[in-house]
Every structure is written in structure tokens, then in C-alpha cells.
C-alpha positions in Angstrom: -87.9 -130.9 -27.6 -86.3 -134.2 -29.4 -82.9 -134.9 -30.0 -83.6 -134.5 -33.8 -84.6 -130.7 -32.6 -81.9 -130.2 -30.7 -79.5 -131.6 -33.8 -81.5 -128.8 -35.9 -81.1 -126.3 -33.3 -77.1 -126.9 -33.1 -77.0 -126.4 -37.1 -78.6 -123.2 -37.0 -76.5 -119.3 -36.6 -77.6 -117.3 -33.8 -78.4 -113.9 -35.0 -76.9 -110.7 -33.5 -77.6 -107.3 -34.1 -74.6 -105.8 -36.4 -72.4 -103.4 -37.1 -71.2 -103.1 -40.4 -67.5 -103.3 -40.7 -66.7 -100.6 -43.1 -68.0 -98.5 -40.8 -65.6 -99.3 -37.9 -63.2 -98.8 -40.3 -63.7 -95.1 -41.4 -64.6 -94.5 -37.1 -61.1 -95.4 -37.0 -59.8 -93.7 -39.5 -61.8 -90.7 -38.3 -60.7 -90.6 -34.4 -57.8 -93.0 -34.0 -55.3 -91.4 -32.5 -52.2 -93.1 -33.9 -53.9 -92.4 -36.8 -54.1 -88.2 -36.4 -50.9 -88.4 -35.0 -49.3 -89.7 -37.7 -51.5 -87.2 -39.6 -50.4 -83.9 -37.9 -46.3 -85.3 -38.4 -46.8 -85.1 -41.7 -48.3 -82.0 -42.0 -45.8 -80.7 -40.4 -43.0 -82.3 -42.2 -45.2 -80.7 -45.5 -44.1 -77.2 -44.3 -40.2 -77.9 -44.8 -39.5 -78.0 -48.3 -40.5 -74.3 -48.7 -38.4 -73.9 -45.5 -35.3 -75.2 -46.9 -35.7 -73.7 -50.2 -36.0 -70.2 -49.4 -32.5 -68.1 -48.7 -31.4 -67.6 -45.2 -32.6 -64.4 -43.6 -30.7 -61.7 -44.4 -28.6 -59.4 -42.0 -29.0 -55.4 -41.6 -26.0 -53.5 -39.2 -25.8 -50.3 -38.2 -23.4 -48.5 -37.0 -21.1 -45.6 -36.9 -17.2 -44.3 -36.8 -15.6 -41.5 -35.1 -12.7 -39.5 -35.0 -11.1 -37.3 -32.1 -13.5 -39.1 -29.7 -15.6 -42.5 -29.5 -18.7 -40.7 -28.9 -21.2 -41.0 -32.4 -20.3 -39.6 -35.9 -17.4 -37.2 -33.8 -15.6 -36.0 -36.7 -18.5 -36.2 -39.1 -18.5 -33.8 -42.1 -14.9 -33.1 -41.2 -13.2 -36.1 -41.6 -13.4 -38.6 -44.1 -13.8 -41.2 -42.2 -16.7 -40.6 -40.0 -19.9 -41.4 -41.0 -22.6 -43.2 -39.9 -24.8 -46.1 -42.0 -26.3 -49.2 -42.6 -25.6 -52.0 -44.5 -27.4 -55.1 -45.7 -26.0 -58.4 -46.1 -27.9 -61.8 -47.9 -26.1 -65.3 -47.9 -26.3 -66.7 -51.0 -25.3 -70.6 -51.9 -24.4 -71.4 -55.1 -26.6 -72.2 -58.2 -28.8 -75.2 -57.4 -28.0 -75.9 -53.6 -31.1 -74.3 -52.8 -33.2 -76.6 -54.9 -31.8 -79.4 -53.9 -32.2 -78.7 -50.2 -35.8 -78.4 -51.3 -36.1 -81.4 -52.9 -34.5 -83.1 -50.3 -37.5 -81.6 -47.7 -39.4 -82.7 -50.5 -38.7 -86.3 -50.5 -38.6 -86.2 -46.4 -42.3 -85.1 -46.2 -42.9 -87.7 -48.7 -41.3 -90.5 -46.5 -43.5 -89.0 -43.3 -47.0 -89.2 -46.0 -46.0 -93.2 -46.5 -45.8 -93.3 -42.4 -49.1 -92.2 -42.1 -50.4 -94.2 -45.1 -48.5 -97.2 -42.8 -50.2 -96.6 -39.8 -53.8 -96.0 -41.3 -53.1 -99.7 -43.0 -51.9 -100.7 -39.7 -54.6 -99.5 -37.3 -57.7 -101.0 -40.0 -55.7 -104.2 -40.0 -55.3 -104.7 -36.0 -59.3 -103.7 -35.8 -60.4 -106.5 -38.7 -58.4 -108.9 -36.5 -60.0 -107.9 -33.7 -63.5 -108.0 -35.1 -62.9 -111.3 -36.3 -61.9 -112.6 -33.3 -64.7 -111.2 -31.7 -66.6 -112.8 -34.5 -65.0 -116.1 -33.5 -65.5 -115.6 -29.9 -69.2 -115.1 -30.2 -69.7 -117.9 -32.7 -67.4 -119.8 -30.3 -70.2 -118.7 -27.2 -73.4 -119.7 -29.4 -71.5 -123.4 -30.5 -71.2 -123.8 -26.9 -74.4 -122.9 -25.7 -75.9 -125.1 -28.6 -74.0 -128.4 -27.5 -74.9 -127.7 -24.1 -78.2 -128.0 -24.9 -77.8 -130.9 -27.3 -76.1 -132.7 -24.5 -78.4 -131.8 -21.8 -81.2 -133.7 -24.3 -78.4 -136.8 -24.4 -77.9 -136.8 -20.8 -82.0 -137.1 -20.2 -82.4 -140.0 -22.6 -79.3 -141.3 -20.7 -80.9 -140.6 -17.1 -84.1 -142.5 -18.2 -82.2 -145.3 -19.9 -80.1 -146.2 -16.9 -83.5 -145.7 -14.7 -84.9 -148.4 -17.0 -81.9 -150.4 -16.2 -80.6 -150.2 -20.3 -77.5 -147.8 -19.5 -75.1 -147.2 -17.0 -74.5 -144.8 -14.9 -70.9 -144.1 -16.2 -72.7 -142.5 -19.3 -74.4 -140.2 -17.4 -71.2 -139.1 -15.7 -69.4 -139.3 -18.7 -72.0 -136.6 -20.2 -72.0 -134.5 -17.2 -68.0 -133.7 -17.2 -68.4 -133.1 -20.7 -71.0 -130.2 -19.8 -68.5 -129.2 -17.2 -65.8 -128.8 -20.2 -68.1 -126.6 -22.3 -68.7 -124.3 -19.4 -64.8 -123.9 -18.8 -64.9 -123.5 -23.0 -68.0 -120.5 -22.7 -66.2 -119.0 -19.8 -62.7 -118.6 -22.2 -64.7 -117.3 -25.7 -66.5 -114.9 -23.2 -63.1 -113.8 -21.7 -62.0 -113.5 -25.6 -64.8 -111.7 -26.4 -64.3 -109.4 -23.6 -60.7 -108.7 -24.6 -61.5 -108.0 -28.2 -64.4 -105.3 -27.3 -61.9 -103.3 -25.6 -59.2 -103.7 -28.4 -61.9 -102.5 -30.7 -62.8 -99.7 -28.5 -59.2 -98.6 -28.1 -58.9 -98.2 -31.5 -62.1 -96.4 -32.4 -61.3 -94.2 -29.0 -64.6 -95.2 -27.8 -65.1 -95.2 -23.7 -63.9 -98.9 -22.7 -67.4 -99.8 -21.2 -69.3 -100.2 -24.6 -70.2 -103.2 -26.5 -69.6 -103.8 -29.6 -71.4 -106.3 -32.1 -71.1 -108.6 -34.9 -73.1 -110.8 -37.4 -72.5 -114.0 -36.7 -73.7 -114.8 -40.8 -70.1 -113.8 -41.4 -70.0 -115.3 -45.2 -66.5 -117.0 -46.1 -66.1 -115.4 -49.2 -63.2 -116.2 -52.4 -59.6 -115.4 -52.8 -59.5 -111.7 -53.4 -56.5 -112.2 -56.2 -53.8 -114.5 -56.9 -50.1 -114.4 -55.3 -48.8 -112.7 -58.4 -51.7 -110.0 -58.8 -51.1 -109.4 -55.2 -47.1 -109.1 -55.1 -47.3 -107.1 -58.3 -49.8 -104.6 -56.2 -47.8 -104.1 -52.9 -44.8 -103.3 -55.7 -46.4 -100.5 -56.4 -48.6 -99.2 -53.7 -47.3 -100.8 -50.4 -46.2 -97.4 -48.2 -43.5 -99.7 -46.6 -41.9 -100.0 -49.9 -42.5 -96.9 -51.5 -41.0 -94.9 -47.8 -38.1 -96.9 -48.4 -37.9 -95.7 -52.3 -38.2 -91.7 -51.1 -35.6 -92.7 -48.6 -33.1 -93.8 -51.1 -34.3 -90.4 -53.6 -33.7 -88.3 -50.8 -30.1 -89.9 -49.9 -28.9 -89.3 -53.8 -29.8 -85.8 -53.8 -27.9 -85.5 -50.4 -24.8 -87.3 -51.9 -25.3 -84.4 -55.3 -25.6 -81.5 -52.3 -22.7 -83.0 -50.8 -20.4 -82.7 -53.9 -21.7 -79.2 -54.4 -19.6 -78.0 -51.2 -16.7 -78.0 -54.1 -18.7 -75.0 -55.0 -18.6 -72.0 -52.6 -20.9 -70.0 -51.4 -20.9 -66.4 -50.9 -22.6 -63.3 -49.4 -23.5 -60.3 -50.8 -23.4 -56.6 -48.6 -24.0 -53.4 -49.7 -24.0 -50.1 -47.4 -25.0 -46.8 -47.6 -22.7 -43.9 -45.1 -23.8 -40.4 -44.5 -20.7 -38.1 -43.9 -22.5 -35.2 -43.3 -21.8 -32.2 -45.4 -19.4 -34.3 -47.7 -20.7 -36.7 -49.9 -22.4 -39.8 -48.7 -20.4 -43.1 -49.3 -21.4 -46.5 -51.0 -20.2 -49.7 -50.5 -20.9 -53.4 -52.1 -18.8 -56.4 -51.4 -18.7 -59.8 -52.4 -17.5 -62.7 -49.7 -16.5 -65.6 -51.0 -16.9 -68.8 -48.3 -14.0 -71.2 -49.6 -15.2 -75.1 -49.6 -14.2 -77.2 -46.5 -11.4 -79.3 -46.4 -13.6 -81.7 -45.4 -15.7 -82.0 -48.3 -14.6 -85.7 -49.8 -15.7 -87.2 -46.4 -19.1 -85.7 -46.4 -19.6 -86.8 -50.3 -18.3 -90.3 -49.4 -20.8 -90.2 -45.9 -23.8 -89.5 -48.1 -23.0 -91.7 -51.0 -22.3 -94.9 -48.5 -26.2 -93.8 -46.9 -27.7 -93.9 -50.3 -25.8 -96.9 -50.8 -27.3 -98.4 -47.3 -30.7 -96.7 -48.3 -30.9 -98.9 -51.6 -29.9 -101.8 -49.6 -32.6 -101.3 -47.0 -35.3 -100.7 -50.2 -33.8 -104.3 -51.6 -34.5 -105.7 -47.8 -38.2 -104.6 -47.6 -39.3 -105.9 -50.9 -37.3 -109.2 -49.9 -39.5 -108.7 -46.4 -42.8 -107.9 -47.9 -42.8 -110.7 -50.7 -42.1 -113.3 -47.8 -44.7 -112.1 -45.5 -47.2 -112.0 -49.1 -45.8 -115.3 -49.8 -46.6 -116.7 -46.2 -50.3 -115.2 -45.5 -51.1 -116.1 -48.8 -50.7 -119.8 -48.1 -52.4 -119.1 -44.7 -55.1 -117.3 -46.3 -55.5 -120.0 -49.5 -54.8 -123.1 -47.0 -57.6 -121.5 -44.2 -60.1 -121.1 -47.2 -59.9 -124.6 -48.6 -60.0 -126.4 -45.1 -63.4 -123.8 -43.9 -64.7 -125.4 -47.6 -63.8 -129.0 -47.0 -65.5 -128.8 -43.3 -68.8 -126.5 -44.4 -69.2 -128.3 -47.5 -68.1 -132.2 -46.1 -66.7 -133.0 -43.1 -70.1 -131.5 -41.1 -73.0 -132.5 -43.0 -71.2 -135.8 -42.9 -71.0 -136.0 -39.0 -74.0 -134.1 -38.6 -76.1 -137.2 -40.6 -73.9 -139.3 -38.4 -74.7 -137.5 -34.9 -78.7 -137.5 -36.2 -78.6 -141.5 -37.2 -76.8 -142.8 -33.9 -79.4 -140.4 -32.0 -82.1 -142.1 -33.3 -80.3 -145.3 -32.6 -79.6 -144.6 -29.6 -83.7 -143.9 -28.6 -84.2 -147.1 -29.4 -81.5 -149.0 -27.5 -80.1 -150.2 -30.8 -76.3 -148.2 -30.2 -74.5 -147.3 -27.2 -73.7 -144.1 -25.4 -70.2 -143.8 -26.5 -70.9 -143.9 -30.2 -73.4 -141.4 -29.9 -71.1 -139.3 -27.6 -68.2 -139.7 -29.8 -70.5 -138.8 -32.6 -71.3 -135.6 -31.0 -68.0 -134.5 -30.5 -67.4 -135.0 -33.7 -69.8 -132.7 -34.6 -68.8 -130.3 -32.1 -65.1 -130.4 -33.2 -65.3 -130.3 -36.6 -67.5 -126.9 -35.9 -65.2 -125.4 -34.2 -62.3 -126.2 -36.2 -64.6 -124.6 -39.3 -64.9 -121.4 -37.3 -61.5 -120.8 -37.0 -60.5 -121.3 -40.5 -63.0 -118.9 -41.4 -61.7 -116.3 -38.7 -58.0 -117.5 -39.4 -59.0 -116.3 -43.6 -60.2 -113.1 -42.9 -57.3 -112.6 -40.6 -55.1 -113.3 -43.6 -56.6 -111.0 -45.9 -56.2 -108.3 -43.1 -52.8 -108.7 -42.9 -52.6 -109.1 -46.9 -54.3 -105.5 -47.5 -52.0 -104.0 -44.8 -49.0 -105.1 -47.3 -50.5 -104.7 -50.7 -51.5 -101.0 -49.2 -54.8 -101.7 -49.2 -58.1 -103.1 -50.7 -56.5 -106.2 -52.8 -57.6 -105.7 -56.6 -58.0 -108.6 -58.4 
């Protein structure tokens, strides 16, 4: 094979058999188990509010009195006060305690439904990182491989120069260390590429042994949306922020229970006696619980943890814009260098590489130009593959905070 060849076989993708991403991402969502964990706490938390809004359970007694003797109902039917009965007694709070207990379950299960939207955003985000760094590690591996190859078809136009007399025999030593450094460089990707496979698998709860592959054809793509397009999104459907918002609900409806103590509670009884052959006897009472003395503390305790709860909503929005703000410019900056390099900076050095190549056949250029030439080529390719992983890794990150998909 030529050098032009070889030049033609370094421009080329390797193929690799795929697996589509979206469907690593609903295998995740399907058997992660961070992911049903977080699924079965809310659940759980949705069973509360009904718990909290239904009336304690009430209280039946039984029980007798005696006269003459403690032994049951002695003196019944002769004495007015023995009898034997049962009575029934229900706690009541007072108007609109109950509902706002419920409402305040309400707004906790809520809170616990954004944790799991969190950690479904969470887990897809980690496994598009991951499978774009595999993406980079296998790209990385093929790059490799190819310049190998293009300087193993250097180094024996070098070998047969310098046997000829025409080159000398530093080049050929200078080529072989530089083979030597891409081997160290395949050996690291694979070790990357390694590491990511289990990552992937950890997260799919697949068995750790498996393989898992990706196109190497991976298209660059456009800007999903603009900053503002994207900050205006995450205001309104980012689970950070909107846990933080049923945080501070839930903390005001505390503070409005809280002043309710100035209302009291009570429990309502009612009895029925038998008294044998006289008349049975009735009874219904009304006990009135009188507010704690305690009361202004606990309404000034709740209203300083709504207070802190609006505070920590004000912090997260600050967080979330600055973390938009920054991936943004990593995402935007990553896209227009992958551009400048796929669309530029290679072809350039590429027509470069090829022209001192055929230079150098002809003993027209020397072997550093064309070996600084083909680093060139090699650098600049690398250097394009990770902006292109460093995008995508962006726009992970940026659907994790926007709360998902970003809608242009």
C-alpha cells in the first residue's frame, strides 16, 4: 500500500456494530437500581397524605363499678352506682388542622416525586457521559491504530532511504519511539474504554463481563436551544428547583398548622351503662385540650424554616443558572472548535501531510517536515474528537438541569 493509501486510510471511520442510545437509556430507566429506589420512596411517601388526613383512631373502654365488694357489677340493680358499660372516645382537632396535615403529606410526596425525577435525570446523564467516552475511547483506539500504520509506511520509505544512503538513521529512530508513544496511547484509550464498559454496565445492572458498543459515525450535531430558551426551561421543569418550591409550600402550611395550636382540640366520648333492673345510664362528654404554652415558639420555628426554605429555593435557581450559564459556554465553545477542526484545521494538514509525502518519495523534503506534518494531522484529530465528546457531554449535563430533552 502507498503513503497516499495509507493518508486515505487514516481519514476514513472505522465502523462498529451499534447500539442505539435511546435504548440504553430506557434499559436504565427500566432496571437501574437508584433509579427503582428512588421509585419505591416515593410510592411510599404517596401513601401519607391520606394517612395524615384521616382522624386518629378512636378509643373503646370497658369497664365496670362495684359497691360492697370489688368483684364485677357487685351492687348492680341495687345501687346506683354500679353498672357496667362501654364507652367510645374520637379525638377530634379543630376545623382545618386535618387538611392541612394533609396537604402538608401532600407537598412531602411531591418533594420525594422531584427526587426521583432527579435521579432518573441523573442516572441518563452519568450513562450519555459514559457512552461518550467510550465513544472517545474507541475513536481514540482506531486514530491510533490508523497512525500506526501510516507511520509504519513512513518508517519503510525511511528504512530504504537511509539504505540508499539519502537519510539518516536518526529518522528511523525518531519514527520508531514515536510508534512506541502510540502504543503507550492505545494501551490508555483501551484502559478508558474498559472503565467506561463497566460504568455503563453498572448502570444498566448488566453482569460486568459484557461489552458494550458504539458507532463510531457519532454526528456532531447543532445547539439544541439558546441560553435563554434553556434557563427559561429548567425554570419551569428542572426537579431541583421545583423540590425546592414544594419545600417552601410545605414549610408555609406548617407555619398556618403551627398558629392553629391557638385553637384547641378536643375529644368527644359517649357511654352506654347497664344497671341492671334500673334504668340504663348515658353519658357524652366534651374534653377540651387547652393550647400549649409553647405555641409562639413553634409558630416562630416554622415561619423561620419557610423563611430558610425560600432562601434555599433563591440558592438553587442562583446554582442552576450558573451551572446552565457554564456548560453552555462548554457546550457552544466545544461545538465551534469540533467545526473549526472538521471543517479547517484537518483538511488543511491533511493536504499538508499528503504533499510533503509525496515530497518526501522523491527526496525533495526531509523527514522532520514530513514527521511534523503527521503529527499535525494526528493532533489536530484528536483534539477534534474530544470536542465532539466534550459537546455531547455538555448537553448531557444541560438536559439533567433543564429536566430533560432541551426544547428549542
Amino acid at each position: 500500500m502507498t503513503l497516499r493509501n495509507w493518508l486515505c486510510f487514516l481519514t476514513l471511520p472505522a465502523l462498529a456494530a451499534a447500539q442505539p442510545l435511546s435504548s440504553l437509556v430506557d434499559e436504565a430507566l427500566h432496571n437501574n437500581r437508584e433509579v427503582l429506589a428512588a421509585q419505591k420512596k416515593y410510592e411510599a411517601a404517596r401513601q401519607r397524605p391520606s394517612q395524615a388526613g384521616s382522624l386518629p383512631p378512636p378509643t373503646v373502654s370497658l369497664g365496670y363499678s362495684s359497691n360492697g365488694a370489688p368483684y364485677p357489677v357487685d351492687g348492680i340493680g341495687r345501687d346506683a352506682t354500679s353498672n357496667a358499660g362501654v364507652m367510645i372516645s374520637q379525638d377530634m382537632p379543630f376545623p382545618g388542622k386535618q387538611r392541612l396535615r394533609a396537604e402538608i403529606a401532600a407537598r412531602q410526596a411531591d418533594a420525594e416525586f422531584q427526587d426521583y425525577l432527579t435521579v432518573r435525570l441523573n442516572v441518563v446523564a452519568r450513562l450519555k457521559q459514559a457512552y461518550f467516552e467510550l465513544h472517545h475511547a474507541l475513536e481514540g483506539i482506531a486514530a491510533t491504530t490508523r497512525s500506526q500504520e501510516l507511520l509504519q509506511g513512513i518508517l519503510r520509505v525511511s528504512e530504504a532511504r537511509y539504505a540508499a544512503g539519502r537519510a539518516a538513521q536518526q529518522d528511523i529512530f525518531k519514527a520508531q519511539t514515536q510508534f512506541s508513544i502510540f502504543q503507550a496511547q492505545l494501551l490508555r484509550y483501551q484502559q478508558e474504554q474498559r472503565s467506561r464498559q463497566i460504568e455503563i454496565a453498572a448502570l444498566l445492572d448488566r453482569p460486568m463481563s459484557g461489552t458494550i458498543e458504539v458507532p463510531l459515525d457519532i454526528a456532531l450535531g447543532d445547539m439544541p436551544g439558546t441560553l435563554p430558551q434553556m434557563l427559561a426551561q429548567a425554570r419551569t421543569t428542572a426537579p431541583t428547583l421545583a423540590r425546592e418550591q414544594k419545600n417552601v409550600e410545605g414549610r408555609e402550611l406548617a407555619a398556618n398548622l403551627a398558629r392553629k395550636d391557638d385553637y384547641p382540640d378536643y375529644t368527644l366520648s359517649g357511654g352506654y351503662f347497664n344497671q341492671g333492673s334500673m334504668p340504663p345510664m348515658w353519658q357524652f362528654r366534651v374534653d377540651v385540650k387547652l393550647p400549649p404554652r409553647s405555641r409562639r415558639a413553634a409558630v416562630s420555628e416554622r415561619e423561620f424554616a419557610a423563611a430558610e426554605a425560600r432562601h434555599a429555593y433563591e440558592g438553587a435557581s442562583v446554582a442552576v443558572e450558573a451551572r446552565l450559564r457554564e456548560d453552555y459556554t462548554v457546550a457552544e465553545t466545544a461545538h465551534q472548535l469540533a467545526e473549526l477542526y472538521e471543517n479547517s484545521v484537518l483538511p488543511e494538514a491533511r493536504l499538508a501531510l499528503e504533499s510533503s509525502l509525496a515530497a518526501y518519495q522523491t527526496g525533495s523534503l526531509d523527514f522532520l517536515s514530513v514527521f511534523s506534518n503527521l503529527m499535525n494531522v494526528v493532533d489536530n484529530e484528536f483534539m477534534f474528537h474530544d470536542e465532539v465528546m466534550q459537546f455531547h457531554m455538555a448537553l448531557a449535563r444541560l438536559e439533567e438541569m433543564t429536566g430533560g430533552a432541551i426544547k428549542p
